[in-house]
TORTORTI-83677 format. One record per residue (C-alpha): residue number from 0; residue in one letter; chain; x negated, y, z. Coordinates in Angstrom, 1 decimal, always signed. Each point is the difference from the previous one (the first is absolute). Layout:
! TORTORTI-83677
<n=NUM	res=a	chain=A	X=X	Y=Y	Z=Z>
...
//
This chain:
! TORTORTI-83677
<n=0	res=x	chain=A	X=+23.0	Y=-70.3	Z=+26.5>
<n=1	res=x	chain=A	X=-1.3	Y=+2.2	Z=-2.7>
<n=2	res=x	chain=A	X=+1.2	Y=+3.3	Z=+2.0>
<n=3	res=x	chain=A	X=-2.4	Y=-1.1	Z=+3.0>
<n=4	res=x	chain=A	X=-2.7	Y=-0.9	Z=-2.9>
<n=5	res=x	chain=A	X=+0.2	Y=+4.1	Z=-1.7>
<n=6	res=x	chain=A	X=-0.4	Y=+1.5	Z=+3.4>
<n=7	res=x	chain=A	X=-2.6	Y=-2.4	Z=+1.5>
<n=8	res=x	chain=A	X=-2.6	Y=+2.0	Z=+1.9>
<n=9	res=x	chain=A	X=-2.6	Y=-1.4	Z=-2.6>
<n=10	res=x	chain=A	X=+1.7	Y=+1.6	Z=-2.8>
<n=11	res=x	chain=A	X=+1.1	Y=+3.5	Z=+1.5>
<n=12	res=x	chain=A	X=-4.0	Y=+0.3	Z=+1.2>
<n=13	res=x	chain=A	X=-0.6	Y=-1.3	Z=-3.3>
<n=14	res=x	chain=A	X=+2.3	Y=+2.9	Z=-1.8>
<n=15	res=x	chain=A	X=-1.6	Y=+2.4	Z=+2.9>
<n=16	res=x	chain=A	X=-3.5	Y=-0.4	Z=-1.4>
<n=17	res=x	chain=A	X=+1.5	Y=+0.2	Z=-3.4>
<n=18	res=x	chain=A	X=+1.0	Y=+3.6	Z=+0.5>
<n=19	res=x	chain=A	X=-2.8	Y=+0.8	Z=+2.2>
<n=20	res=x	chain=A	X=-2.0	Y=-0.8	Z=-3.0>
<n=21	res=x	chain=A	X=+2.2	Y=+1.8	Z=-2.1>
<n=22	res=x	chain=A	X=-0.4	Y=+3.3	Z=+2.2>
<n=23	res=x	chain=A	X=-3.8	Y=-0.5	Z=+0.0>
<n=24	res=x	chain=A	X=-0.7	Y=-0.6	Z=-3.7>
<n=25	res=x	chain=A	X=+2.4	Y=+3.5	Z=-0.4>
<n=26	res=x	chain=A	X=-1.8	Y=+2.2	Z=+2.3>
<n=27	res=x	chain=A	X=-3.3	Y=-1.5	Z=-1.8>
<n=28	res=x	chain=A	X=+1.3	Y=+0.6	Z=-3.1>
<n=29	res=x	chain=A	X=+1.0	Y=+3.4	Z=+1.3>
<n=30	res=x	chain=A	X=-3.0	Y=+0.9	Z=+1.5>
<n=31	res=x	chain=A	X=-1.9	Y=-1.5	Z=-3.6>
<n=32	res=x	chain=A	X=+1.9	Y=+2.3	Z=-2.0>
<n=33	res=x	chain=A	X=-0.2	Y=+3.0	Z=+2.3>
<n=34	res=x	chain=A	X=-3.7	Y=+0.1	Z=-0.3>
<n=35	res=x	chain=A	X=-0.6	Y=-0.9	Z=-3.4>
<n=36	res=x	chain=A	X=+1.9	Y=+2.9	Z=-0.4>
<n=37	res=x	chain=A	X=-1.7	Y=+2.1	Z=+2.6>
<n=38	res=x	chain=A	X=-3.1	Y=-1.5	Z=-1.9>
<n=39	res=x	chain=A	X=+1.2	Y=+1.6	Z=-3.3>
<n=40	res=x	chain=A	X=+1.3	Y=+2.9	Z=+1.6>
<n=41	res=x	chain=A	X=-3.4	Y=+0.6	Z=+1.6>
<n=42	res=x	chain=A	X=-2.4	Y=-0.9	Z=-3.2>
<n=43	res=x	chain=A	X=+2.4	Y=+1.7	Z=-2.4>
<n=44	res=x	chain=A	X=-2.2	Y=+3.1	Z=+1.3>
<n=45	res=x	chain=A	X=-3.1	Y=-1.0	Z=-0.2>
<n=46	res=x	chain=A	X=-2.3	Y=+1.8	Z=-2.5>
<n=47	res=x	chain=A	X=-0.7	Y=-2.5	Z=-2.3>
<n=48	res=x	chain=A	X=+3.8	Y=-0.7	Z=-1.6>
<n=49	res=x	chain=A	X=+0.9	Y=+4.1	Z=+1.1>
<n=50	res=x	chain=A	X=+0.1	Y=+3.1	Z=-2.7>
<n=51	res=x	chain=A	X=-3.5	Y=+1.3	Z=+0.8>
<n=52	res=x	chain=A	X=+0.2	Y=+2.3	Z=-2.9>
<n=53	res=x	chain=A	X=+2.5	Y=+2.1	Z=-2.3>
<n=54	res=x	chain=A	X=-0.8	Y=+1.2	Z=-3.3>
<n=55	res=x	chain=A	X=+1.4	Y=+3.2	Z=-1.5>
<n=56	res=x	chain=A	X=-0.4	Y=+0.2	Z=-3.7>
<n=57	res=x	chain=A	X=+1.1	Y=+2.7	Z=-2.8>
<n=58	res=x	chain=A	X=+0.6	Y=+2.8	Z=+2.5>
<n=59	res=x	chain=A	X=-0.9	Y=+3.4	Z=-1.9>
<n=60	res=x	chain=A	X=+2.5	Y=+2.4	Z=+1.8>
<n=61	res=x	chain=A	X=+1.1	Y=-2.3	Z=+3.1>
<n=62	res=x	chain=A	X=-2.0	Y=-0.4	Z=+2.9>
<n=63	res=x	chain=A	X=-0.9	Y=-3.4	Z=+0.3>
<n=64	res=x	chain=A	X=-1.3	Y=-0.1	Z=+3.7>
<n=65	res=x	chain=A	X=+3.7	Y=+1.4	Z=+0.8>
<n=66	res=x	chain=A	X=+1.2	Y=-3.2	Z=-2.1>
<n=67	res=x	chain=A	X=-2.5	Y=-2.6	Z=+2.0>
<n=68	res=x	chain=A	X=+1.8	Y=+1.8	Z=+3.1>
<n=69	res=x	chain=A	X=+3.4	Y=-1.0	Z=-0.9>
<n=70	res=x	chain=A	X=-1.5	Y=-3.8	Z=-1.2>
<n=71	res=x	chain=A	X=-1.4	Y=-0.1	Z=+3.6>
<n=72	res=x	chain=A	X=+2.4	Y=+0.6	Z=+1.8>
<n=73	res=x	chain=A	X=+1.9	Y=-2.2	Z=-1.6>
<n=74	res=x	chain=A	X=-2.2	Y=-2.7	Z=+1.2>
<n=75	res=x	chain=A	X=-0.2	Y=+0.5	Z=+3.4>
<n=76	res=x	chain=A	X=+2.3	Y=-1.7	Z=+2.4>
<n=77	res=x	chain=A	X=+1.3	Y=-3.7	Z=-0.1>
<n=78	res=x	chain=A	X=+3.6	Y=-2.0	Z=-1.6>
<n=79	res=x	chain=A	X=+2.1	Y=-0.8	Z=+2.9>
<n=80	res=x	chain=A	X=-3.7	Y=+1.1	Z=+2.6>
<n=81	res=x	chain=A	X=-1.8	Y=-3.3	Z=-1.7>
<n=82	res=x	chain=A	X=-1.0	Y=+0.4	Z=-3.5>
<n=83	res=x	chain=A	X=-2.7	Y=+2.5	Z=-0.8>
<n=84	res=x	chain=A	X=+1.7	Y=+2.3	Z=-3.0>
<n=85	res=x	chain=A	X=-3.9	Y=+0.8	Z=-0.7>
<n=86	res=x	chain=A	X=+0.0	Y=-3.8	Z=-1.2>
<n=87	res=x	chain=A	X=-1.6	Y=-1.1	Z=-2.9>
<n=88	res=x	chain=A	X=+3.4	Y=-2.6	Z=-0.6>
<n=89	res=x	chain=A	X=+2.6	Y=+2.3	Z=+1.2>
<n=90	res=x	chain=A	X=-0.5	Y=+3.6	Z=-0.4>
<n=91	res=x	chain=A	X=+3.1	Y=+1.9	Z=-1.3>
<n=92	res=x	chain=A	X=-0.9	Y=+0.3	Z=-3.6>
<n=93	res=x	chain=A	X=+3.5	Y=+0.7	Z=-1.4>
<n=94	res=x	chain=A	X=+1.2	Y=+2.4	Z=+3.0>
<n=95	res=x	chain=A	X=-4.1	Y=+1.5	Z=-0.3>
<n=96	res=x	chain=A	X=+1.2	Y=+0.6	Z=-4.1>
<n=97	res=x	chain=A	X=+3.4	Y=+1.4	Z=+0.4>
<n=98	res=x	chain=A	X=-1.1	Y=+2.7	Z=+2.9>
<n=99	res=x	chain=A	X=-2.9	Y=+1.7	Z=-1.8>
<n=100	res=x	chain=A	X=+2.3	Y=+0.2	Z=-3.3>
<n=101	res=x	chain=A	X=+2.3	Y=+2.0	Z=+2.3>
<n=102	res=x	chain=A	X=-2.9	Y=+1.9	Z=+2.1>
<n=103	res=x	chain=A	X=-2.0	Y=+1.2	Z=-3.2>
<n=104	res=x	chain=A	X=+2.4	Y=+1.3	Z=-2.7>
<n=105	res=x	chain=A	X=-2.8	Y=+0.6	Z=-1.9>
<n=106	res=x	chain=A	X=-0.8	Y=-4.0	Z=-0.6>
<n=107	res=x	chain=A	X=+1.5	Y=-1.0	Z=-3.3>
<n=108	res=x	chain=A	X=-0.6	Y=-3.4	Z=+0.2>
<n=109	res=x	chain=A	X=-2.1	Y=-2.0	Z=+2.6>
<n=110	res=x	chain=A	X=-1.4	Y=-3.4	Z=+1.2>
<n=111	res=x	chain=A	X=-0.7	Y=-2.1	Z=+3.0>
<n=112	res=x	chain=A	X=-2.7	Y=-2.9	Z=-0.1>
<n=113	res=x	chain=A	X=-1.7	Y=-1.4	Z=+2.7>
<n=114	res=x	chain=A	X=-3.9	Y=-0.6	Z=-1.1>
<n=115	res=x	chain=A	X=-2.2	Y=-2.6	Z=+1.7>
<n=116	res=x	chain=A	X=+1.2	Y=-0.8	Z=+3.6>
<n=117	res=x	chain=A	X=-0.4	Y=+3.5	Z=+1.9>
<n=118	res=x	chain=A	X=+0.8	Y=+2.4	Z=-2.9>
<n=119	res=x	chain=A	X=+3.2	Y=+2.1	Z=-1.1>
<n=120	res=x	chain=A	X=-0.1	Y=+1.8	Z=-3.4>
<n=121	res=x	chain=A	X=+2.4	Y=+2.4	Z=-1.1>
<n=122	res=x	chain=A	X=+0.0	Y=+1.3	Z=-3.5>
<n=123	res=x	chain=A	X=+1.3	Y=+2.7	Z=-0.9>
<n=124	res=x	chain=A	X=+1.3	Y=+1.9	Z=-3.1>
<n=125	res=x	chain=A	X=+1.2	Y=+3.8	Z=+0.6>
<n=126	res=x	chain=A	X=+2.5	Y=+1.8	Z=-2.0>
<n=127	res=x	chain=A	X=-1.5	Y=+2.9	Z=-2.3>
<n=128	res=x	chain=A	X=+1.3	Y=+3.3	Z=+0.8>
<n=129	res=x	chain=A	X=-0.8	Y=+1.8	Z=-3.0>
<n=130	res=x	chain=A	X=+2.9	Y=+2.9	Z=+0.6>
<n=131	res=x	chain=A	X=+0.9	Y=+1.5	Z=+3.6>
<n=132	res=x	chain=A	X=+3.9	Y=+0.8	Z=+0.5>
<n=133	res=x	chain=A	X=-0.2	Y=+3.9	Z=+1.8>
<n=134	res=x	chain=A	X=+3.6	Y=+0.5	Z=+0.9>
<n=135	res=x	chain=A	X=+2.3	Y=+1.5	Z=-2.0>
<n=136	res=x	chain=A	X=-1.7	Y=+3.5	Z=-1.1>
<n=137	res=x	chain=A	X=-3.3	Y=+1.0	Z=+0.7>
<n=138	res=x	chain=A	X=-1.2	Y=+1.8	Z=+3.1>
<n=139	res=x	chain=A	X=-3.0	Y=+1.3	Z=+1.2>
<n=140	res=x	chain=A	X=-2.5	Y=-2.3	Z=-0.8>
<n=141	res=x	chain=A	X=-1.0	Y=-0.3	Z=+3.8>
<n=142	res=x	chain=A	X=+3.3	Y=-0.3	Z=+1.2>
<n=143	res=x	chain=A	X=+0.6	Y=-3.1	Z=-2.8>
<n=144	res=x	chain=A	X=+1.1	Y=-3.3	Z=+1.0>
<n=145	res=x	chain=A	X=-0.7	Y=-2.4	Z=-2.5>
<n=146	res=x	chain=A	X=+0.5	Y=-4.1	Z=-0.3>
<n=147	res=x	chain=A	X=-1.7	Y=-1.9	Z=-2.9>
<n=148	res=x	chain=A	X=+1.8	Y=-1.9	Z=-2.4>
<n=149	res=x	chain=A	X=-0.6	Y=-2.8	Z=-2.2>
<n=150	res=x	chain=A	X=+0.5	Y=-0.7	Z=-4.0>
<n=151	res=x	chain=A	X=+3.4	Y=-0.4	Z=+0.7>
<n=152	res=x	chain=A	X=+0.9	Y=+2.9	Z=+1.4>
<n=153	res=x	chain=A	X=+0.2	Y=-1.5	Z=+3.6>
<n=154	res=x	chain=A	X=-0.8	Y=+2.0	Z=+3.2>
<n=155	res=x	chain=A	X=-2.2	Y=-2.1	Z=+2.2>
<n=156	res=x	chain=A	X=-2.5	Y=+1.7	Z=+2.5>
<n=157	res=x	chain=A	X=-0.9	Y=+2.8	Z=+1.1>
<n=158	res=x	chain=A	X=-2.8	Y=+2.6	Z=-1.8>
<n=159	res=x	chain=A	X=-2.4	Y=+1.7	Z=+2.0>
<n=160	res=x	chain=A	X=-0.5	Y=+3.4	Z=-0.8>
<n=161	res=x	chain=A	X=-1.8	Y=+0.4	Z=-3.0>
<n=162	res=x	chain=A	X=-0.6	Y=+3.9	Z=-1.4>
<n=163	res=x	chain=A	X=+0.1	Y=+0.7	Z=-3.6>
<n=164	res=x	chain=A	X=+1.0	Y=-2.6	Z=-3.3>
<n=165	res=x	chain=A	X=-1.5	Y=-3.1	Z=+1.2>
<n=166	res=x	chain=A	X=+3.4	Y=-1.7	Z=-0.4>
<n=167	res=x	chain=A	X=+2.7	Y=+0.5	Z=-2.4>
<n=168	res=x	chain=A	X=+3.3	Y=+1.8	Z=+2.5>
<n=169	res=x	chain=A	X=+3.7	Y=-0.9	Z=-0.6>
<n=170	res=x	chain=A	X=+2.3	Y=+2.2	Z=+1.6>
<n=171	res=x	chain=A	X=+3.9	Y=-0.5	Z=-0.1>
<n=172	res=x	chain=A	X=+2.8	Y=-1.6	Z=+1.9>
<n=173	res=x	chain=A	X=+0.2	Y=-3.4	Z=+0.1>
<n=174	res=x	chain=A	X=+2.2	Y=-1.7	Z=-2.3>
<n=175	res=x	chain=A	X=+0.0	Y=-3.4	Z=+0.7>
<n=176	res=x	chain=A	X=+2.8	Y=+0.5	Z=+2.4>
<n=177	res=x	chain=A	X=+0.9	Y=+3.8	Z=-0.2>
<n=178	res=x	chain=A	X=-1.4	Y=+0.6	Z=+3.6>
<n=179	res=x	chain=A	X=-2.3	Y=+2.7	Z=+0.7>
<n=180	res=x	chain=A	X=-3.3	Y=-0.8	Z=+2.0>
<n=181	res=x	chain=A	X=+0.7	Y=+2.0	Z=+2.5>
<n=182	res=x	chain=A	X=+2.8	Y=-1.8	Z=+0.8>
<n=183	res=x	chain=A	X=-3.1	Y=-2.7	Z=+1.3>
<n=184	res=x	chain=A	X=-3.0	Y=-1.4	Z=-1.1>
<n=185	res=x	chain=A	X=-0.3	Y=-0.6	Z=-3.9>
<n=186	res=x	chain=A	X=-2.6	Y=-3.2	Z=+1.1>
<n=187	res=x	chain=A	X=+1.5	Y=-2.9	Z=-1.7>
<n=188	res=x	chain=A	X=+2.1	Y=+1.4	Z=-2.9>
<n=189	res=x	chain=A	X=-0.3	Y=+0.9	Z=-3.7>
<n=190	res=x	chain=A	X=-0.6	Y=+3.9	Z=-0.8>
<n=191	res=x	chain=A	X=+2.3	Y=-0.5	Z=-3.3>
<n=192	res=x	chain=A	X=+1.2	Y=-3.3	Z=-1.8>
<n=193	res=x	chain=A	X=-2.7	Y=-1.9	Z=-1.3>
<n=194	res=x	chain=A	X=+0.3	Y=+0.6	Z=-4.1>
<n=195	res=x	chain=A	X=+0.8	Y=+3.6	Z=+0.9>
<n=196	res=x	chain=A	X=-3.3	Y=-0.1	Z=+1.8>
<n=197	res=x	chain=A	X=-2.1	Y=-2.1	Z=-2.7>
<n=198	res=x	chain=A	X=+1.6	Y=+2.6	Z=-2.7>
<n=199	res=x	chain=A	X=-1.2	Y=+2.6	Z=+1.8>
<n=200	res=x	chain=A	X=-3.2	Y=-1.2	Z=+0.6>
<n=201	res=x	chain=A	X=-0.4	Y=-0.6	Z=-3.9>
<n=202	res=x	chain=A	X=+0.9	Y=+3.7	Z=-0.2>
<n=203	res=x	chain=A	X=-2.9	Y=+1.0	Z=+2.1>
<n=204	res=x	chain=A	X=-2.6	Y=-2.0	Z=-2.1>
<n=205	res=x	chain=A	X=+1.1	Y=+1.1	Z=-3.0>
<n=206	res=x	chain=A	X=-0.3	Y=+3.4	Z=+1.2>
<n=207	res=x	chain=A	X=-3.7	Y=-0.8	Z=+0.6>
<n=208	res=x	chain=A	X=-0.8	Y=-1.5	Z=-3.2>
<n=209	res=x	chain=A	X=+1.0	Y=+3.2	Z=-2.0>
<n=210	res=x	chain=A	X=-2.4	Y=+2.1	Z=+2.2>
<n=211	res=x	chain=A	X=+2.3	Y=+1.4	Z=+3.2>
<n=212	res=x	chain=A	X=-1.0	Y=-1.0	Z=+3.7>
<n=213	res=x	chain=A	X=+2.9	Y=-0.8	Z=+2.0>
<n=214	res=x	chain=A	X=-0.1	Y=+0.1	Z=+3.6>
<n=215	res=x	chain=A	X=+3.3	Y=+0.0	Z=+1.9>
<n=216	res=x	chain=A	X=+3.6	Y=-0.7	Z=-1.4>
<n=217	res=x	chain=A	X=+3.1	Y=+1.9	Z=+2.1>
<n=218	res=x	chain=A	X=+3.8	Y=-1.6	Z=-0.9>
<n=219	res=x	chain=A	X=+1.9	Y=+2.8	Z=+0.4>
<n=220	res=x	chain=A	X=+3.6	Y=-0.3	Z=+1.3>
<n=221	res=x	chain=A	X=+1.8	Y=+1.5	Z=-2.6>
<n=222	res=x	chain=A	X=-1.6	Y=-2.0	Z=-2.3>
<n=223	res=x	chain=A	X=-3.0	Y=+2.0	Z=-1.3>
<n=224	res=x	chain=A	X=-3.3	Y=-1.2	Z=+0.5>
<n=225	res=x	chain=A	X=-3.7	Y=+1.6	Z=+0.4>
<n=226	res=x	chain=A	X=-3.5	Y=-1.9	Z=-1.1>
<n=227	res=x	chain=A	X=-2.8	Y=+1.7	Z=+1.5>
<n=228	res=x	chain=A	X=-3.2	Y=+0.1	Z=-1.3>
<n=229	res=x	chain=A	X=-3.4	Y=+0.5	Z=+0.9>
<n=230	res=x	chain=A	X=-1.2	Y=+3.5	Z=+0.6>
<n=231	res=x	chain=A	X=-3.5	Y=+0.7	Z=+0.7>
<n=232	res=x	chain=A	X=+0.2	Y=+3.7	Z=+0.0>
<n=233	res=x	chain=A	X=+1.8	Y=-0.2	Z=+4.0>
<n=234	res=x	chain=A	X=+3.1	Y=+2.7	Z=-1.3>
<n=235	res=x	chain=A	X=+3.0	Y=-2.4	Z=-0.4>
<n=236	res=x	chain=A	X=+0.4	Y=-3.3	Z=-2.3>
<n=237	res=x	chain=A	X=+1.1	Y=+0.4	Z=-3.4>
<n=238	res=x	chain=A	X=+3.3	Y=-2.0	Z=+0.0>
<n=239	res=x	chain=A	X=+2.0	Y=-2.4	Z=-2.9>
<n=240	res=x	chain=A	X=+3.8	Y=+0.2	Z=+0.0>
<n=241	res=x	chain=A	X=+2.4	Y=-3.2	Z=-0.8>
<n=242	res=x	chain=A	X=+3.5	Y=-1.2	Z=+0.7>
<n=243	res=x	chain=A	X=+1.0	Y=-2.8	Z=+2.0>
<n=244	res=x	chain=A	X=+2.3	Y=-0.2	Z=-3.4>
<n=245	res=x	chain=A	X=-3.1	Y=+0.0	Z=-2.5>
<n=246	res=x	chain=A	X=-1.1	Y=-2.6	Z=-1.7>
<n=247	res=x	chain=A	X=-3.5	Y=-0.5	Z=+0.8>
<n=248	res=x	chain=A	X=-1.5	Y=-1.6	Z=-3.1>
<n=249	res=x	chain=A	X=+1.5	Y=+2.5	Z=-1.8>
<n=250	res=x	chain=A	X=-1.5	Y=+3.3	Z=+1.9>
<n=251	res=x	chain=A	X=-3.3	Y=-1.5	Z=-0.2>
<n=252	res=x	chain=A	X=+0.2	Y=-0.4	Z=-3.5>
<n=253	res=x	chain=A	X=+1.1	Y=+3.8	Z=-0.4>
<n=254	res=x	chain=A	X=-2.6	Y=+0.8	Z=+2.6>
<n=255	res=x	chain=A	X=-2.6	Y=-2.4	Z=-2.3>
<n=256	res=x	chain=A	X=+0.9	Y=+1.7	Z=-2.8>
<n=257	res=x	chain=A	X=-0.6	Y=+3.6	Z=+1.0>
<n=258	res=x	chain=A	X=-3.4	Y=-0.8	Z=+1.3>
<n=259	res=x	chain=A	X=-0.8	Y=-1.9	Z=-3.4>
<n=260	res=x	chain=A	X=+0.4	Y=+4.2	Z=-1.4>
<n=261	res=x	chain=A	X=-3.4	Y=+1.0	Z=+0.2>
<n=262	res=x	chain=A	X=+1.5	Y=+4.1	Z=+1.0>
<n=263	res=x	chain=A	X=+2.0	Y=-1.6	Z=+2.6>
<n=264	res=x	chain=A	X=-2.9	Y=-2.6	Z=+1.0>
<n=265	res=x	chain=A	X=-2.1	Y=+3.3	Z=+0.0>
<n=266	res=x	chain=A	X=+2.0	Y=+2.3	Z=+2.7>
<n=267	res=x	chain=A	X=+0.6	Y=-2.4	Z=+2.5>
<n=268	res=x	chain=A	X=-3.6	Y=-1.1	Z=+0.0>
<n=269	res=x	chain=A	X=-1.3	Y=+3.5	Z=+0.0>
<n=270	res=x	chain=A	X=+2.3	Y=+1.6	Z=+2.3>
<n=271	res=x	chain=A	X=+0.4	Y=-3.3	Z=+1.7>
<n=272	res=x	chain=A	X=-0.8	Y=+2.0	Z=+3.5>
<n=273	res=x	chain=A	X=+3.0	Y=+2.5	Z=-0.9>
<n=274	res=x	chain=A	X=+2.4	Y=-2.2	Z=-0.7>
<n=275	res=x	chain=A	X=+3.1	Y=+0.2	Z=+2.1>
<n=276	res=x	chain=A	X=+2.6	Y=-2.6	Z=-1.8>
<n=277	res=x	chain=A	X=+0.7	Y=-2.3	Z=-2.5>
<n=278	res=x	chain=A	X=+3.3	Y=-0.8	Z=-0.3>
<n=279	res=x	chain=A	X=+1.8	Y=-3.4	Z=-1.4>
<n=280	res=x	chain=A	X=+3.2	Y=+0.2	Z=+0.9>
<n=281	res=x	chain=A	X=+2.0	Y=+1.3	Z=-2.8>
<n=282	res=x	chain=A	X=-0.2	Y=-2.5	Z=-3.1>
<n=283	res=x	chain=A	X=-2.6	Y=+0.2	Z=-2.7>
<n=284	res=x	chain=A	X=-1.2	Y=+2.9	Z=+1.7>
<n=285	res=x	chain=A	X=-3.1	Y=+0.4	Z=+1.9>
<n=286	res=x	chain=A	X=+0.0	Y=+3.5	Z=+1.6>
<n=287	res=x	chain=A	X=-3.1	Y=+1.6	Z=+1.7>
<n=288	res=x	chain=A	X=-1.0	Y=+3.2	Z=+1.6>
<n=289	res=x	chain=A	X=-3.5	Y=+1.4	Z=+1.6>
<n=290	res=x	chain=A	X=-0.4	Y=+2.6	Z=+3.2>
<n=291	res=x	chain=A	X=-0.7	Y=+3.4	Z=-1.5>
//
């Protein structure tokens, strides 16, 4: 019958070979995949497709061996213990990119290319700090803490101590979000909204271009503000007075103005090392006085 025919001896050995066949082509199949991969596991290290070298370009301020340290060991170890991260094919570029924008605050903007077969370059472009952010009035110059700031007015690093004028000082509480820095760090946030910033920076250059040397800028709480300027006589900075509720075209033209009177023009360029204040707060006056 065709019962006795499906379970023959002939055809069970038959379907017994079958699956032993079955079984052995796995476990080759197995044991062919396991060591290609062990294969590409083990070659994914070898020098010729590894990052032999890493670049560092642009740095001025940043150390670049401290950014080829954080590159490194970014490379070492292996995906899932197989893959070599050091490879040529598979090193984290994107996770390499994001990390270094977050360990150097000082990178403005940054990029990751892999050049020839063994080597890394990373090229870099650092934010200017062309003003330092001292805290919000001035101390004793030793005692300082200061943080540079970009064009914008943002705090991003922190300033080694540097003696004398060599960078332009804001001083002030932060208004970006009515906190006081020492309530925490001020890393990371603006010393005053941006156009307030920009406006004052304006301010500051204009200042120079009519013949004063401003070297520090205090926002006062109460809304009266103090530009200092350069002194190189070593008894006290002369000083120029404004409102946070001035209008800052408008005192510069005054200010312009006055020094366009050769008298005026005269006095503060003669008793320049005298001088004490010049004041712009009240409108179209400029007000000035010298020590004794």
């Amino acid at each position: 019958s065709m019962r006795e025919i499906l379970t023959s001896p002939r055809v069970i050995d038959l379907r017994r070979k079958q699956k032993r066949g079955r079984i052995r082509l796995a476990i080759l199949l197995s044991i062919f995949v396991i060591s290609l991969i062990g294969g590409l596991a083990y070659f994914s290290a070898h020098p010729r497709v590894t990052i032999q070298t890493i670049e560092v370009i642009g740095t001025e301020i940043i150390n670049a061996p401290e950014v080829e340290k954080e590159v490194r060991d970014m490379l070492t170890g292996r995906y899932f213990y197989l893959f070599s991260r050091a490879n040529t094919f598979l090193y984290p570029r994107e996770s390499m990119y994001v990390h270094l924008l977050d360990a150097f605050p000082r990178i403005e903007s940054l990029a990751v290319d892999r050049t020839g077969m063994n080597t890394v370059r990373i090229t870099i472009v650092e934010r200017i700090g062309s003003h330092l952010y001292c805290g919000i009035t001035p101390q004793n110059e030793i005692d300082e803490v200061c943080y540079f700031i970009n064009d914008d007015g943002y705090i991003f690093d922190h300033a080694p101590y540097f003696s004398g004028d060599l960078y332009f000082k804001f001083y002030g509480p932060l208004t970006d979000d009515g906190v006081t820095p020492s309530d925490g760090s001020p890393l990371g946030r603006h010393m005053l909204l941006v156009d307030r910033f920009h406006e004052l920076v304006r301010f500051m250059n204009g200042l120079e271009s009519i013949g004063f040397n401003p070297v520090g800028l205090s926002m006062g709480t109460d809304g009266n503000n103090t530009i200092t300027l350069f002194s190189d006589t070593g008894v006290g900075h002369p000083v120029v007075m404004f409102r946070n509720d001035n209008d800052l075209e408008e005192i510069l033209e005054n200010l312009s103005a006055s020094m366009k009177k050769p008298e005026f023009r005269g006095e503060i360029q003669s008793k320049y090392s005298t001088l004490l204040y010049v004041d712009l707060r009240f409108t179209n006056k400029v007000l000035y006085k010298f020590r004794e």
